[in-house]
C-alpha positions as CSV (number, residue, x, y, z in Angstrom):
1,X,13.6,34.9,45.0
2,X,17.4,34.7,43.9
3,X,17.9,31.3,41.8
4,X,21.1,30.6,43.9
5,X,19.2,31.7,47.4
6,X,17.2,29.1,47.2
7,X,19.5,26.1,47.3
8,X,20.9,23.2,49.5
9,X,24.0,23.8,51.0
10,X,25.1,20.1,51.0
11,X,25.8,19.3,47.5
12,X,28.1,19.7,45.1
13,X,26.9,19.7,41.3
14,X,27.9,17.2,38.2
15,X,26.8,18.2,35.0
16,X,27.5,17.2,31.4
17,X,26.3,18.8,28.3
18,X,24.1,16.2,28.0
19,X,22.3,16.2,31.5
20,X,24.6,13.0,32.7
21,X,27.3,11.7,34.5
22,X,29.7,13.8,36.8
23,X,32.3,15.8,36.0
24,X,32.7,17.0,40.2
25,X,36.7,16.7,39.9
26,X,36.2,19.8,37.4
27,X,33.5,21.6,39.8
28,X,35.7,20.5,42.9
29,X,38.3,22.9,41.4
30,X,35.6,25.3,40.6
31,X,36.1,25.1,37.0
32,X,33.9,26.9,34.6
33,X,33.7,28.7,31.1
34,X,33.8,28.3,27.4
35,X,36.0,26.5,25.2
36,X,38.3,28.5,24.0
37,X,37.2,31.8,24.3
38,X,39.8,34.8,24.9
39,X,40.2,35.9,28.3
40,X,37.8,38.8,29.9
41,X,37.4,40.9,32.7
42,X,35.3,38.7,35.1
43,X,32.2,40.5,37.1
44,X,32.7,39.9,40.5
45,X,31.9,41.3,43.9
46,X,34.4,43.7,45.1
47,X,37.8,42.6,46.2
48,X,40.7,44.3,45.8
49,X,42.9,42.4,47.7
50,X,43.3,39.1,49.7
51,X,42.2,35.7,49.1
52,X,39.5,36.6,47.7
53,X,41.1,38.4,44.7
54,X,43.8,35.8,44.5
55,X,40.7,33.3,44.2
56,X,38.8,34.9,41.3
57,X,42.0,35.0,39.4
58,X,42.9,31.3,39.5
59,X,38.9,30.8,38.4
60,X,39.2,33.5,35.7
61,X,42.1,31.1,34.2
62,X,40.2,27.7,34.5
63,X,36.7,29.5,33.2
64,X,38.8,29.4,30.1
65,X,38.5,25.7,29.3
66,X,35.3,24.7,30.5
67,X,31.7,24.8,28.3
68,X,28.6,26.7,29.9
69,X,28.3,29.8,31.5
70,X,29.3,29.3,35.0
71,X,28.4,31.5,38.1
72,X,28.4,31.5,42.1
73,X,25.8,33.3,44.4
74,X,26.5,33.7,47.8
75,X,23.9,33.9,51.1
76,X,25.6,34.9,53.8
77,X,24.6,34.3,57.7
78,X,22.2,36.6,57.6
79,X,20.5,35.7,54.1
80,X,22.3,38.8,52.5
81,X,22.9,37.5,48.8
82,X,24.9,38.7,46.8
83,X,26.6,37.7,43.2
84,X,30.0,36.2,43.7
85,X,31.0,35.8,40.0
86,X,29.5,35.4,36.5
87,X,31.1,34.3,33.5
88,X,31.5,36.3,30.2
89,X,30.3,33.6,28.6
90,X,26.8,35.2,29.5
91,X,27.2,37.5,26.7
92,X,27.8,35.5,23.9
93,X,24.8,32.8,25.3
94,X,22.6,34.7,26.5
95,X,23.2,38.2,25.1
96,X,23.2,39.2,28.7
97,X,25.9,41.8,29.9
98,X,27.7,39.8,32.8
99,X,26.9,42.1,35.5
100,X,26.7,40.8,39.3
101,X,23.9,43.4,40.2
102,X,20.9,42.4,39.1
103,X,22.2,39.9,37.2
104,X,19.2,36.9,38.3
105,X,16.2,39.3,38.2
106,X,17.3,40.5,34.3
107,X,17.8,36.5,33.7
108,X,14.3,35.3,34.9
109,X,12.7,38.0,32.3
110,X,13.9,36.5,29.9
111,X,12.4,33.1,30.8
112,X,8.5,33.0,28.4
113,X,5.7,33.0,31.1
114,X,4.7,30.0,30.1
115,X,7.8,28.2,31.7
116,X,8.5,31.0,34.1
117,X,6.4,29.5,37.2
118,X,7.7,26.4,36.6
119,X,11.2,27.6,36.8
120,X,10.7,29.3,40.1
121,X,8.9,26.6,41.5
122,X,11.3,24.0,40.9
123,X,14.1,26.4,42.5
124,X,11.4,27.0,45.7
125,X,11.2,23.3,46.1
126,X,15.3,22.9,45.9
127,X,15.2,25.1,48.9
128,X,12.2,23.4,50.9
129,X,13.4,20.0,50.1
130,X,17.1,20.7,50.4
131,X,18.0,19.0,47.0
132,X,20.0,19.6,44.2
133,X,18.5,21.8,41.8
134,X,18.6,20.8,38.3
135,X,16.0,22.2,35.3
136,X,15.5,22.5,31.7
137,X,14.0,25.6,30.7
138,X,13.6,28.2,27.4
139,X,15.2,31.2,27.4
140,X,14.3,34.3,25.0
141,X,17.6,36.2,24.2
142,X,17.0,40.0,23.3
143,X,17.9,39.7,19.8
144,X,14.4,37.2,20.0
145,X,16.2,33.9,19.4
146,X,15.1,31.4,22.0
147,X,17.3,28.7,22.9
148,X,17.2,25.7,25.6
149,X,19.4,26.1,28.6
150,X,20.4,23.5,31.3
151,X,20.7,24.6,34.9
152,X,22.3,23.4,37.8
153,X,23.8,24.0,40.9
154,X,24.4,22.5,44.4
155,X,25.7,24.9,47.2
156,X,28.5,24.4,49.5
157,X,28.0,25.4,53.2
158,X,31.0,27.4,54.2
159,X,31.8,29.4,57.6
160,X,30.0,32.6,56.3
161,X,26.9,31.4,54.6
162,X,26.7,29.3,51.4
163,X,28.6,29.3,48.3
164,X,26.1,28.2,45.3
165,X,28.3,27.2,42.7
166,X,25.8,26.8,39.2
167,X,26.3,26.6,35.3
168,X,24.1,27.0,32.1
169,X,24.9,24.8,29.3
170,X,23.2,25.5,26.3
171,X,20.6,22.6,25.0
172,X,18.9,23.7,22.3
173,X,20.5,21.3,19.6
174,X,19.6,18.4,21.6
175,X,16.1,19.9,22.2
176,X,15.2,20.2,18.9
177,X,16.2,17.1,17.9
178,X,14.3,15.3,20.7
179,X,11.2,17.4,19.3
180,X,11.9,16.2,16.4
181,X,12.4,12.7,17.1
182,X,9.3,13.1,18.8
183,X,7.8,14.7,16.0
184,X,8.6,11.7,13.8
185,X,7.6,9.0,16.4
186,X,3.9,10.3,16.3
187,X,3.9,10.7,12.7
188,X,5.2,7.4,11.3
189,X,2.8,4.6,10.6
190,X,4.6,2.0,12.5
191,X,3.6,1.4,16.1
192,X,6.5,2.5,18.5
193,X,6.9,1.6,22.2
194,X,10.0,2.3,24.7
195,X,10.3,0.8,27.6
196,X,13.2,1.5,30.5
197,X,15.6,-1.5,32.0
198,X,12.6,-2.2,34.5
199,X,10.5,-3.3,31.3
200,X,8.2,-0.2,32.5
201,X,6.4,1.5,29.2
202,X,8.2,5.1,29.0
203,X,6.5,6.0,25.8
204,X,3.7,5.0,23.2
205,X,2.9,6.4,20.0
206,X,-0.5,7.0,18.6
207,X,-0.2,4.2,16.3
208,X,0.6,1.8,19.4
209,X,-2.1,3.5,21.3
210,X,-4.4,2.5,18.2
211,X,-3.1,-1.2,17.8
212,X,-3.2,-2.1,22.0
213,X,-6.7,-0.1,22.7
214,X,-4.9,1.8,25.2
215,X,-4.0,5.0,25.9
216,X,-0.6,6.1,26.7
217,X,-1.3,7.4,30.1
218,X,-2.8,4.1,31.0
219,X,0.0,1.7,29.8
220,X,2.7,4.4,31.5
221,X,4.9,3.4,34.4
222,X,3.0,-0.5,34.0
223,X,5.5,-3.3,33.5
224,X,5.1,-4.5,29.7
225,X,4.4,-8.2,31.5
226,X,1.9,-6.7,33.5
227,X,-0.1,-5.1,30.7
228,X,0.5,-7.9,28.6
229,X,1.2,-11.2,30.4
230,X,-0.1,-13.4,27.3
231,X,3.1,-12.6,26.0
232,X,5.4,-14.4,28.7
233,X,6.2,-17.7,27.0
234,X,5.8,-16.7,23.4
235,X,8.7,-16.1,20.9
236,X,7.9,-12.2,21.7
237,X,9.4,-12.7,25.4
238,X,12.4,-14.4,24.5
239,X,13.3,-12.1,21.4
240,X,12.7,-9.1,24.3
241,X,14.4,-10.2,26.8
242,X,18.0,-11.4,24.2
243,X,18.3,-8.1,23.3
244,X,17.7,-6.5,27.0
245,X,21.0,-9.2,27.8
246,X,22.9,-8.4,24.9
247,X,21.9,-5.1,23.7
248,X,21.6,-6.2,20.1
249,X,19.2,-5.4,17.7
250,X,16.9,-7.8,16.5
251,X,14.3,-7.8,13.8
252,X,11.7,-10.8,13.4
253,X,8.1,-11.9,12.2
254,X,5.6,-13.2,14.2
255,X,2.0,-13.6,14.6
256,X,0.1,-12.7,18.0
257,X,-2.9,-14.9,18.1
258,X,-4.4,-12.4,20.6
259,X,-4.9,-9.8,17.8
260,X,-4.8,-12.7,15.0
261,X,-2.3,-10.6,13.5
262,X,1.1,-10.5,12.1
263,X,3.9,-8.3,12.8
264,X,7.4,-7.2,12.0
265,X,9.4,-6.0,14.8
266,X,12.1,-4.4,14.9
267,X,14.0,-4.4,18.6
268,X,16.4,-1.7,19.6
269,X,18.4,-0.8,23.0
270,X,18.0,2.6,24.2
271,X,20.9,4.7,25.7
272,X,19.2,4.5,29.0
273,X,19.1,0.8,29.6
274,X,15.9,0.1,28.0
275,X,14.6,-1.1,24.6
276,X,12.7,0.8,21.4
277,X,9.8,-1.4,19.7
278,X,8.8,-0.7,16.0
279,X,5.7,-3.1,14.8
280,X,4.5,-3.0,11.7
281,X,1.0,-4.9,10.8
282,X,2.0,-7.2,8.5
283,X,-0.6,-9.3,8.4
284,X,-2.2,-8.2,4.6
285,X,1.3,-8.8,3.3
286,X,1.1,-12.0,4.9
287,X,-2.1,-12.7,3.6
288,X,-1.0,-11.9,0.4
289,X,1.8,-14.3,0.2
290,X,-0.1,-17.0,1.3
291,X,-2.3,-16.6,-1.6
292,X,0.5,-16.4,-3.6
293,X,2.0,-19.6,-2.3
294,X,-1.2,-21.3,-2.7
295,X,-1.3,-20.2,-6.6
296,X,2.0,-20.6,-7.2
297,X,1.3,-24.6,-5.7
298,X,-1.8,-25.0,-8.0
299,X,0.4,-23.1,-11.3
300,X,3.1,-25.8,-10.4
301,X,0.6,-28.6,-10.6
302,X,-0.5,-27.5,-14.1
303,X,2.9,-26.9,-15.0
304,X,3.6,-30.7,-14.0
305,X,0.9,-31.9,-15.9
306,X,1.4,-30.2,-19.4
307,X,3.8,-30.8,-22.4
308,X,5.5,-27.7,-22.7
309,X,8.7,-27.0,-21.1
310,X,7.5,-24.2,-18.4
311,X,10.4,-21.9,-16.7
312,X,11.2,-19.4,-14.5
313,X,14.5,-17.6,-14.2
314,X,15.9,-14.4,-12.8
315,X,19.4,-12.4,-14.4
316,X,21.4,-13.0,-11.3
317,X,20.6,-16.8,-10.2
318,X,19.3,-17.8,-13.8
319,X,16.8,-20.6,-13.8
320,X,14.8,-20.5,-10.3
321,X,12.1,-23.4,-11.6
322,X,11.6,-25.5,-14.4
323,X,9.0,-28.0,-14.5
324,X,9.4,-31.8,-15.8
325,X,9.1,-31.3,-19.2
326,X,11.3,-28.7,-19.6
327,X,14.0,-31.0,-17.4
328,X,13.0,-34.0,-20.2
329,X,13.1,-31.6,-23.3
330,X,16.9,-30.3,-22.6
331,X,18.0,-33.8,-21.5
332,X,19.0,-33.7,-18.3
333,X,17.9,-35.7,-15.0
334,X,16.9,-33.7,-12.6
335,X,16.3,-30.3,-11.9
336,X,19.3,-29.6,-9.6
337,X,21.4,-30.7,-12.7
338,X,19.4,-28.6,-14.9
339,X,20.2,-25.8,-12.4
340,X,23.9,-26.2,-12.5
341,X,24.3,-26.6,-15.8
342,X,25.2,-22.9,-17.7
343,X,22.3,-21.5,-19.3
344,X,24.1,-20.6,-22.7
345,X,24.7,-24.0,-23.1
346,X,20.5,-24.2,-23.9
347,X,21.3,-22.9,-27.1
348,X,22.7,-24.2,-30.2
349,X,23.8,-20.6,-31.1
350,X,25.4,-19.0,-27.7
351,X,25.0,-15.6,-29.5
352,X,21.1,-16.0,-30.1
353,X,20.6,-16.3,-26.1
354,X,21.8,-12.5,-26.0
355,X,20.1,-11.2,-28.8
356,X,16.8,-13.1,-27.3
357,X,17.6,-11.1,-24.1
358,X,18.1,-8.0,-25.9
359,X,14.5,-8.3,-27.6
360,X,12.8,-9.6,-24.7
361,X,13.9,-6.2,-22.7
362,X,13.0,-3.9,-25.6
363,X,9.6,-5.9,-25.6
364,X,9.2,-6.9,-22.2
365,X,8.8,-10.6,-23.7
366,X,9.0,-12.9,-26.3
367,X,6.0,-14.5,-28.7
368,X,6.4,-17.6,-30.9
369,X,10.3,-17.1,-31.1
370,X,11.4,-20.3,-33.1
371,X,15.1,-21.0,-31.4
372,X,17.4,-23.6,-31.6
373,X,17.9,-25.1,-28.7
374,X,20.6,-27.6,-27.7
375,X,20.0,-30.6,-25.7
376,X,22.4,-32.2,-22.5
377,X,23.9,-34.3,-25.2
378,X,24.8,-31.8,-27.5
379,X,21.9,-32.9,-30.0
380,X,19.5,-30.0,-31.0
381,X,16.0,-29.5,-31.6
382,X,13.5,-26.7,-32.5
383,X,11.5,-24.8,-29.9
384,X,8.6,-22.3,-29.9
385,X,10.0,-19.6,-27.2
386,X,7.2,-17.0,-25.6
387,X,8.5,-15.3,-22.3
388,X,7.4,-12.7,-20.6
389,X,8.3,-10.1,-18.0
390,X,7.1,-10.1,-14.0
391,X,7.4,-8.5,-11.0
392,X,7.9,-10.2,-7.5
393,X,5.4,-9.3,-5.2
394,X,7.4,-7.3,-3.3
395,X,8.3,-5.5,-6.0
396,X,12.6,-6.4,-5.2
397,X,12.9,-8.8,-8.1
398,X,12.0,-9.7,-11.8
399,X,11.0,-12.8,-13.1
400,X,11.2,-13.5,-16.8
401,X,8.4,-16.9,-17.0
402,X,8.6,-18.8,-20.4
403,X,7.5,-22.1,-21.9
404,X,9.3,-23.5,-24.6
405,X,6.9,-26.0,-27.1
406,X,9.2,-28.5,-28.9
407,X,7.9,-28.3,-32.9
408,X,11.0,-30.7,-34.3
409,X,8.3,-32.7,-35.5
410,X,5.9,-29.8,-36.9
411,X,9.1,-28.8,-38.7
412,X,9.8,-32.1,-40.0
413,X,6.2,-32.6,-41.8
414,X,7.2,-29.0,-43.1
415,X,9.8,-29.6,-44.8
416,X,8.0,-32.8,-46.1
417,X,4.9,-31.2,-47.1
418,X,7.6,-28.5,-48.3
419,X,9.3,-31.5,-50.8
420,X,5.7,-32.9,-51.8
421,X,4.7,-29.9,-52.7
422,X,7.6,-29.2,-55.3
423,X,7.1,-32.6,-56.4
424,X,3.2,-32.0,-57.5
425,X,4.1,-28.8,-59.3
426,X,7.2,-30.0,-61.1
427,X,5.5,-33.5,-62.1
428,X,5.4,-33.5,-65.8
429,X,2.3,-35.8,-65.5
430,X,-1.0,-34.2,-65.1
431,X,-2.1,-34.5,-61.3
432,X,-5.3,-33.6,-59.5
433,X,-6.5,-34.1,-55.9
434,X,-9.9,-34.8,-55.4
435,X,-12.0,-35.2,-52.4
436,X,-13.9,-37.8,-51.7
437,X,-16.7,-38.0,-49.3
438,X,-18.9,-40.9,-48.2
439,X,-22.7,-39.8,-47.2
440,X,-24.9,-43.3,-47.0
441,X,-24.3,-45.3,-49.8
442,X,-23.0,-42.8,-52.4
443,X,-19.7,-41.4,-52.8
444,X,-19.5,-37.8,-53.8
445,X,-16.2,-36.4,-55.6
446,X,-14.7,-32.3,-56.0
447,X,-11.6,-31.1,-57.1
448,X,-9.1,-29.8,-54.8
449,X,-6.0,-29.2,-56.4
450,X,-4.5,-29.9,-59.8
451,X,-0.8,-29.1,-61.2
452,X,0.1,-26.9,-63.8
453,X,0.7,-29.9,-66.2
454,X,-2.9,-30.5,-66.0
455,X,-4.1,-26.7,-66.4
456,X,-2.3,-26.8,-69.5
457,X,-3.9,-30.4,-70.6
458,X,-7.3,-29.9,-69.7
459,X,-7.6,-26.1,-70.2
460,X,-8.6,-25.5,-67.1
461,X,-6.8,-23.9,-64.0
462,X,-7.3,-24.8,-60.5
463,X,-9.5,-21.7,-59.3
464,X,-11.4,-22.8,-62.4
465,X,-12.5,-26.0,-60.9
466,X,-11.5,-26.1,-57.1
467,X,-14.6,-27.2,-55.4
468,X,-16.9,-28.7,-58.6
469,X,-17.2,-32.1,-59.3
470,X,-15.6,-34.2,-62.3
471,X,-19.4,-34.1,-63.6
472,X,-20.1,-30.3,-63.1
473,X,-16.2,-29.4,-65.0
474,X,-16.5,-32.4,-67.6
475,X,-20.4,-33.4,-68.2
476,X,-21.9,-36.3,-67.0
477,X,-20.0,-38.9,-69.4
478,X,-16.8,-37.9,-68.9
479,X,-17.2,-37.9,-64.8
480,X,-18.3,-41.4,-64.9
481,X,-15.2,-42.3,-67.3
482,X,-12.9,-40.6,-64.5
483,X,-14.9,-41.8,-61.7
484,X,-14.6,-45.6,-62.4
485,X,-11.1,-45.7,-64.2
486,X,-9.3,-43.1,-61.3
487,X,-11.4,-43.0,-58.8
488,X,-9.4,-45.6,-57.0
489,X,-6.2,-43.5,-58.0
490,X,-7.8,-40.2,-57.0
491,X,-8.2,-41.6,-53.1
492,X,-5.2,-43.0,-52.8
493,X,-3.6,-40.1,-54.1
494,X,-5.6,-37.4,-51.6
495,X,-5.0,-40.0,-49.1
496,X,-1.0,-40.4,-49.7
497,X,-0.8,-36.2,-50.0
498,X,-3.5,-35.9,-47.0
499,X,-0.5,-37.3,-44.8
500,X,1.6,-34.4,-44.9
501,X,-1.3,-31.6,-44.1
């Protein structure tokens, strides 16, 4: 059967490269051919003269313009058929020489068997159902490429038959990337749904398949509302049903108590009216950050409750958190004003904040650093500075945590005990330090410490009696001599250099 025998005579076709919309002021002028290509002899059934001839030549000069490879068929009255004119186009699309004469029986060759009986089918039911005839179809050039062609055609009943006026547009770029949109749609691990501007499910991935319990075929040409009607009155419905009004995108979080899970969805409008789902199963993320939260809650309670100044701050907003003591240490009165303040100002030397930053990225933290810090009111004081290095959970942002321990004191008693300690071993008195311990009634005495004054004196140095009694170092007489006449000294003075230890 000829492709053009078989069609309606009442019709007239609209085609665009993309299978849509009309272009049937073009066809009404029986426009057809390639962009731009030079001008050929046209193939045409013989007619040398008349209106005929004068007809193929205004069509040979609009054939120059037009995309596709156009063509007309003719059946006349008494279903003689018969090839009216076929572009050169054929050549260059379909490595086919444009020949009238045989022309349809060469095409259909060409056409793999695996669509071949479809092809001819869909042309036999044009003609028994009296429709236009419209078909996507592979097509094996001889050099062995295959491409994707579009055909169409509607016939136009004339006084002598029927006129079947058809073109070929070449598909294959938009083929392949459906395939491999397709491709990607199965492969991805988020669950995708379409559905058309009557809400009706047009396509569902194996991952939706998977998260709905359903099968494609069974959720295909249902109304989403029908196959899910716990949905009507939930954020889901009225997120759906703003971007089917304003055909905007929208991308939100939320959990469907049906499947106790959560997801992120991102909503899209399709071309044809309808909308593209994404979900993504969010729910262990969720989870996670709910754990997080929960910690973060019980670390901020500890953090309230302890005497170091705890922190957390990032490059770009600087200090996130700090807890009370921190606020209290730096001077300020409330967070928000700690917040606000600039963070060089913390430091008594401006300079040392970049070098600490410097270390604390070559490091990936800080431990013990003794800083000088500088208070709200410009006074300063001396903090122990330990930071270290971490990574949001979602892996977008660094966190650099600290605690700052104020030691002004610690570093006052040492620089007392610093002073004492010069004293003791510039005295030009002989000193000692003895302990004195209290078990029951008794009092027991050892050496400790003694200057060099009294190494020189007694003759004895301090490794030499560090540890032994007056009695053990001096005999028995001489201990007791000590014992009663600076015994009372010897306390006094452990407990007056005790002080600063």
């Amino acid at each position: 059967m000829n492709l053009f025998h078989a069609l309606d005579p009442t019709h007239v076709t609209y085609l665009l490269v993309f299978g849509a919309g009309a272009v049937g002021g073009l066809l009404g002028l029986m426009a057809f051919g390639f962009v731009g290509r030079p001008a050929e002899t046209r193939r045409r059934e013989a007619a040398p003269d008349g209106p005929q001839a004068a007809r193929n030549a205004r069509l040979e000069a609009l054939t120059e313009t037009m995309p596709g490879v156009p063509c007309e068929f003719r059946v006349g009255p008494d279903g003689e058929q018969s090839i009216a004119f076929i572009g050169d186009g054929a050549t260059e699309l379909l490595g086919l020489a444009p020949e009238p004469d045989g022309f349809y029986e060469r095409f259909v060759e060409h056409i793999p068997e695996s669509h071949r009986g479809e092809f001819l089918r869909s042309v036999e039911e044009a003609v028994t159902t009296r429709s236009r005839w419209r078909q996507e179809v592979p097509f094996d050039r001889p050099d062995g490429e295959r491409i994707w062609l579009l055909g169409s055609a509607e016939p136009d009943l004339q006084e002598k038959g029927v006129l079947f006026r058809g073109l070929f547009l070449n598909i294959t770029e938009r083929i392949d990337e459906k395939r491999r949109r397709e491709q990607v749609i199965r492969r991805v691990t988020d669950a995708i749904v379409e559905v058309d501007a009557e809400w009706c499910f047009t396509l569902v991935n194996d991952q939706a398949e998977a998260l709905y319990g359903m099968k494609e075929e069974h959720l295909l040409g249902r109304t989403l509302w029908d196959a899910f009607p716990r949905t009507k009155g939930t954020r889901f419905e009225e997120e759906y049903r703003r971007v089917m009004r304003s055909r905007e995108p929208v991308r939100f979080e939320e959990h469907f108590e049906r499947m106790g899970a959560w997801f992120d969805i991102q909503i899209y409008p399709n071309p044809d009216g309808g909308l593209a789902f994404y979900f993504d199963d969010v729910t262990e993320r969720k989870e996670r950050e709910e754990k997080l939260r929960e910690r973060e809650e019980l670390l901020r309670s500890i953090t309230e409750n302890v005497t170091e100044g705890i922190y957390r701050s990032t490059s770009e907003e600087g200090i996130v958190y700090a807890n009370s003591a921190f606020v209290e240490m730096f001077g300020y009165e409330s967070r928000d004003e700690l917040r606000a303040a600039d963070p060089s100002t913390f430091y008594a030397d401006p300079a040392e904040r970049e070098a600490l930053y410097r270390q604390e990225d070559e490091q990936g933290g800080l431990d013990g650093v003794e800083v000088q810090f500088q208070r709200n009111d410009g006074s300063t004081f001396t903090g122990l500075l330990s930071t270290q290095q971490v990574d949001a959970p979602d892996g977008n942002q660094v966190y650099n945590d600290g605690a700052v321990t104020d030691i002004t004191e610690r570093k006052g008693r040492e620089r007392r005990l610093e002073q004492t300690e010069t004293l003791f071993q510039n005295a030009q008195d002989a000193l000692f330090l003895i302990d004195v311990r209290q078990k029951d009634s008794a009092a027991s005495f050892t050496y400790r410490r003694v200057n060099p004054v009294y190494e020189r004196k007694f003759g004895y140095t301090e490794e030499d009696v560090r540890g032994r009694s007056p009695e053990e170092v001096f005999g028995a007489e001489t201990a007791e001599f000590l014992e009663e006449s600076n015994g009372v000294d010897c306390q006094a003075e452990e407990a007056w250099y005790s002080r600063f230890h």
